[in-house]
C-alpha positions, 0 to 999 in steps of 0.5 A: 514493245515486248521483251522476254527473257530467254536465258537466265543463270547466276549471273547472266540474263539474255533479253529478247525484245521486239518493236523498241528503237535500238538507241534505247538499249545502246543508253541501257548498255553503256550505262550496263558497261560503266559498272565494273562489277558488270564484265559483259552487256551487249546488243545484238539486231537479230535482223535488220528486217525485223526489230528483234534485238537481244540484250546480254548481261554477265555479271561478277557480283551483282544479280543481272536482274539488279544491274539492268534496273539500276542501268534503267534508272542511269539512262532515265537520269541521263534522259532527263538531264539531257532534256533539261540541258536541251530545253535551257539551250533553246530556250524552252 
């Protein structure tokens, strides 16, 4: 995995990434999407050949940087207890 950023300002960031599953960026934009301070988060697959996807972030009041760690800690705590509820339904 690798990610890089190619645009930043105020309050607007753009990621590149490469070589992650683009299920974990649509958990990162939810959790991005459910802050209203947050008034844009998007995915975007660059090609379909190619894991290349970018992620953007535009912001009213919050520093971007900020609001995609505080996204990254939501999807982490939405993980976990989607493993826990998981492991008690099977029984594991």
């Amino acid at each position: 995995m690798h990610a890089e950023v190619t645009h930043a300002k105020d309050r607007e960031l753009e990621f590149k990434i490469h070589d992650v599953d683009i299920s974990i960026l649509y958990i990162i934009q939810h959790e991005l999407q459910k802050d209203v301070d947050n008034r844009f988060a998007g995915v975007v697959l660059k090609h379909p050949l190619v894991r290349e996807y970018m992620l953007k972030i535009l912001t009213t009041k919050n520093e971007p940087y900020k609001a995609i760690s505080d996204s990254v800690d939501g999807a982490i705590n939405f993980t976990n207890d989607l493993s826990g509820m998981l492991k008690l339904t099977i029984g594991s």
